[in-house]
C-alpha positions in Angstrom: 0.0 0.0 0.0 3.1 2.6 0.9 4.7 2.6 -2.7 1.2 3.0 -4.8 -0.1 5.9 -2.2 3.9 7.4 -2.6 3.8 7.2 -6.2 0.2 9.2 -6.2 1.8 11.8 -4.5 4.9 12.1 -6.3 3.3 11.9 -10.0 0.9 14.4 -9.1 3.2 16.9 -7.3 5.5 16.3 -11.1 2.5 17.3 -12.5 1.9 20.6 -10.5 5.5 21.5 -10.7 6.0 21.1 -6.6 8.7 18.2 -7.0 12.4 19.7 -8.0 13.8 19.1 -11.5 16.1 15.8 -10.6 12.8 14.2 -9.3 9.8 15.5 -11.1 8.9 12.2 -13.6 12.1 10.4 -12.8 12.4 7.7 -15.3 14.7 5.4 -12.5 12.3 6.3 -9.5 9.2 5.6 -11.9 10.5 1.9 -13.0 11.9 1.2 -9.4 8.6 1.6 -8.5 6.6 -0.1 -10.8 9.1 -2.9 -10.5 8.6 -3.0 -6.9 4.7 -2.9 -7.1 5.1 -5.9 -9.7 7.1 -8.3 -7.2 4.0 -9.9 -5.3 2.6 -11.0 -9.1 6.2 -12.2 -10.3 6.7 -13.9 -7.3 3.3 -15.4 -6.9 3.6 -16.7 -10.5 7.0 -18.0 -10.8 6.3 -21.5 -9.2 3.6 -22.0 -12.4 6.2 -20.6 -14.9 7.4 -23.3 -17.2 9.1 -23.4 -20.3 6.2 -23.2 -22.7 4.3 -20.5 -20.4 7.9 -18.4 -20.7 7.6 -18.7 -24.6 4.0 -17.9 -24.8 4.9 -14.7 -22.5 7.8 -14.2 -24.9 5.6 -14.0 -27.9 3.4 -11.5 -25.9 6.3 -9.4 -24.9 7.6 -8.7 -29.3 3.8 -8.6 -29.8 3.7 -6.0 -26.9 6.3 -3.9 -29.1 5.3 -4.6 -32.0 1.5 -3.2 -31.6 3.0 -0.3 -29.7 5.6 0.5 -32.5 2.9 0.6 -35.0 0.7 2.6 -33.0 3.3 5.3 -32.6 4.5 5.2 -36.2 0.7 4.8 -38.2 -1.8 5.9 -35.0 -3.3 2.7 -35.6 -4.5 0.6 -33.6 -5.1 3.3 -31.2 -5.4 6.4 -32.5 -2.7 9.6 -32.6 -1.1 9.3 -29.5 2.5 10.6 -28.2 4.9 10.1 -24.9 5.0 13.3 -23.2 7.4 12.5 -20.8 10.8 9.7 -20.8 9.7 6.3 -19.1 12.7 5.0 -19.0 14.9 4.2 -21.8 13.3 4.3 -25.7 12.9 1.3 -28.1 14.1 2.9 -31.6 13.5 6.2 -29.4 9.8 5.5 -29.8 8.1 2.8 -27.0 9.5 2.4 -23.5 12.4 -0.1 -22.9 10.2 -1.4 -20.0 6.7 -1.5 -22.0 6.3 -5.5 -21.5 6.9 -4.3 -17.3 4.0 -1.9 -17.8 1.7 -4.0 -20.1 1.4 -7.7 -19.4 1.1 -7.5 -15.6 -2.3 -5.4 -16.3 -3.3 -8.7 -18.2 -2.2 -10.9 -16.0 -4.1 -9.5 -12.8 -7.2 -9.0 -15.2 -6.9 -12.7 -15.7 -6.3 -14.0 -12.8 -9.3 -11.9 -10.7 -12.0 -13.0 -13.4 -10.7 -17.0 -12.6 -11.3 -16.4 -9.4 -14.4 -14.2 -9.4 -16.2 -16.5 -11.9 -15.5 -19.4 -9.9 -16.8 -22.7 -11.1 -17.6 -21.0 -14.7 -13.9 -20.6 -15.8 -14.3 -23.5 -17.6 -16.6 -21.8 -20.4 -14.0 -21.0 -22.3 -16.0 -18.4 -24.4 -17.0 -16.9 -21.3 -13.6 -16.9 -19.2 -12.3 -15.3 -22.3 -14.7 -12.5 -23.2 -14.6 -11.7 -18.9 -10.9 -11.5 -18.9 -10.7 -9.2 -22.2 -13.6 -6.5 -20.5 -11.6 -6.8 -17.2 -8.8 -5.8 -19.5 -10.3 -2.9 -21.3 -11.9 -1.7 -17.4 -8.1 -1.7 -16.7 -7.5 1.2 -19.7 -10.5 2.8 -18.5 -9.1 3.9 -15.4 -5.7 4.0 -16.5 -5.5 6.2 -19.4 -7.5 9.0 -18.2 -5.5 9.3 -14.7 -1.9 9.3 -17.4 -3.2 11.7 -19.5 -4.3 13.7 -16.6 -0.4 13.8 -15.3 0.8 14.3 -18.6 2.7 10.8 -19.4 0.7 10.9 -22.8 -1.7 12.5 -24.8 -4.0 12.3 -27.8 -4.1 14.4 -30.3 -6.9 15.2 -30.6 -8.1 14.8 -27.5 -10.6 12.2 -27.6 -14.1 12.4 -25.8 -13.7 10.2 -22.8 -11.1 12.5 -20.2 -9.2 13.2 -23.3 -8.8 9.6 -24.7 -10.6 8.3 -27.8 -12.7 5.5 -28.5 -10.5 3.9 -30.8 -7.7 4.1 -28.0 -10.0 1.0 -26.3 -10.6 0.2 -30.1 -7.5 -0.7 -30.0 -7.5 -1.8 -26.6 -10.2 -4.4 -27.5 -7.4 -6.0 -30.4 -4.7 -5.9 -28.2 -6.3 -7.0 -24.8 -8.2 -10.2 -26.5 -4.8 -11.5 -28.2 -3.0 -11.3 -24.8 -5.5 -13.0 -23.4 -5.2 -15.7 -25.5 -2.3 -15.9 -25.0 -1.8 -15.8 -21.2 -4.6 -18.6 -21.4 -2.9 -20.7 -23.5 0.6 -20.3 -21.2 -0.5 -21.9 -18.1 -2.4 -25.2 -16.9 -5.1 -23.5 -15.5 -6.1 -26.2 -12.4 -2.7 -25.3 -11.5 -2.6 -21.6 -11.8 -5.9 -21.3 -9.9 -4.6 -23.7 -7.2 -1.7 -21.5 -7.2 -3.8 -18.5 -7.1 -6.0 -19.5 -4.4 -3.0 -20.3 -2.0 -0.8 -17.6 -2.6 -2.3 -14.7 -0.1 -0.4 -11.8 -1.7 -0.6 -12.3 -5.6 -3.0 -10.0 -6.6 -1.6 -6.7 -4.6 -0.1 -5.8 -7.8 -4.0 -5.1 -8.4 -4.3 -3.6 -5.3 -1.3 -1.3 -6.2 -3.0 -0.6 -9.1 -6.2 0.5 -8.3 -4.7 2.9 -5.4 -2.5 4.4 -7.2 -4.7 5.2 -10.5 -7.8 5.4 -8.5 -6.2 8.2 -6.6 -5.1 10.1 -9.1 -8.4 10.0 -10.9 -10.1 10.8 -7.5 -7.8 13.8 -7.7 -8.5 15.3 -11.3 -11.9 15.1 -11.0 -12.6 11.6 -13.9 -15.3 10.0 -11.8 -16.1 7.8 -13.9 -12.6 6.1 -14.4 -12.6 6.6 -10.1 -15.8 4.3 -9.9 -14.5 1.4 -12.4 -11.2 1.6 -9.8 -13.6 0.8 -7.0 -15.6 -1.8 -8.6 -12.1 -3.6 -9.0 -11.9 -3.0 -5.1 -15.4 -4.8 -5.2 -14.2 -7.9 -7.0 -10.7 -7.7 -4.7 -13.3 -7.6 -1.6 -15.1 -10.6 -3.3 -11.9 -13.3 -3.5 -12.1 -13.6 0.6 -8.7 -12.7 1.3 -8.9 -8.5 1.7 -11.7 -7.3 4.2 -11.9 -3.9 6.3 -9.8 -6.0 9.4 -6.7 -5.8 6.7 -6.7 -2.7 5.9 -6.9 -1.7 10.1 -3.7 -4.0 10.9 -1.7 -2.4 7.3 -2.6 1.3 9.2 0.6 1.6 11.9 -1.4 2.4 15.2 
């Protein structure tokens, strides 16, 4: 909860101008972090992490730069978009270095809460599938208003929705249902949702996620984005292991 809540603060006080110049949008403090809020989904995944899940994941990671590369050069899939400030080091000093860092966790916690919110149903295939790609697209929702709003990127124009356009989740929708696939395809799913259930911690990546980019939207004013963020506290609430009791005992007294 400390590094989501810091990184609020900090990307918003970049924003403002109150942070000095050396750590306004520093691209080593911004992947340190993001690196660090990644750990509890690395770690709670590794012991499911097999040689054909690692290729399937390796696919996804060139896809990941590959859609992103076209993106920047033609505005297609998502429409005319542009960094605004350095995350890290450049690809072809176009897409972030650390773009498969930012990207695939999103899919991974998207699929991993619809397993365990759907419950016995996973094994529709047609319906785990089309869940997992709108958990997906409800991640953009609340994340690419709350970046544009602290300048990361931006559209040109400025599309209707907080400044992003409809074919940004256009786009979205392409790019979301093929890493889907594939992140279904990489693992035995018995043993990912054994693993799942009995790993405490490997879904605070989510958490992270929604404090951090909830907050920020809570802070410019996107409501909307704000209450998609706490319906993904709502599913968190519904897998059993985060109640009110947690968050009293993570508060120091």
């Amino acid at each position: 909860m400390v590094f989501p809540v810091i990184g609020a603060v900090t990307l918003v006080a970049s924003d403002l101008g109150l942070l000095p110049e050396p750590l306004a949008y520093n691209p080593l403090l911004l992947l340190f972090g993001t690196a660090v809020m990644r750990s509890p989904l690395l770690v709670g995944l590794l012991p499911r992490i097999g040689w054909w899940a690692l290729g399937c994941l390796g696919v996804l990671t060139v896809y990941t730069y590959a859609i992103e590369l076209v993106g920047v050069r033609t505005d297609w899939p998502y429409g005319a978009f542009e960094y605004t400030i350095q995350l890290g080091p450049m690809l072809l000093g176009e897409v972030p270095l650390a773009l498969p860092l930012f990207f695939i966790p999103l899919v991974l916690n998207a699929y991993l809460l619809t397993l365990l919110v759907l419950g016995e149903r996973h094994h529709n295939p047609v319906l785990r599938l089309a869940s997992a790609v709108t958990a997906v697209i409800a991640v953009d929702l609340v994340l690419d208003p709350a970046a544009v709003a602290i300048g990361f990127w931006e559209f040109v124009p400025a599309g209707v929705y907080y400044g992003v356009p409809v074919s940004n989740y256009l786009g979205w929708l392409l790019s979301g249902t093929i890493a889907v696939v594939l992140v279904d395809l990489a693992f035995d799913r018995e043993a990912l949702l054994e693993r799942v259930r009995s790993c405490e911690f490997i879904l605070d990546d989510l958490v992270s996620f929604v404090l951090l980019w909830g907050s920020i939207n809570l802070l410019y004013g996107n409501w909307i984005p704000a209450a998609i963020a706490g319906l993904f506290c709502l599913g968190l609430f519904s897998t059993g292991r985060y109640d009110r009791d947690l968050l009293r005992t993570a508060v120091p007294a």
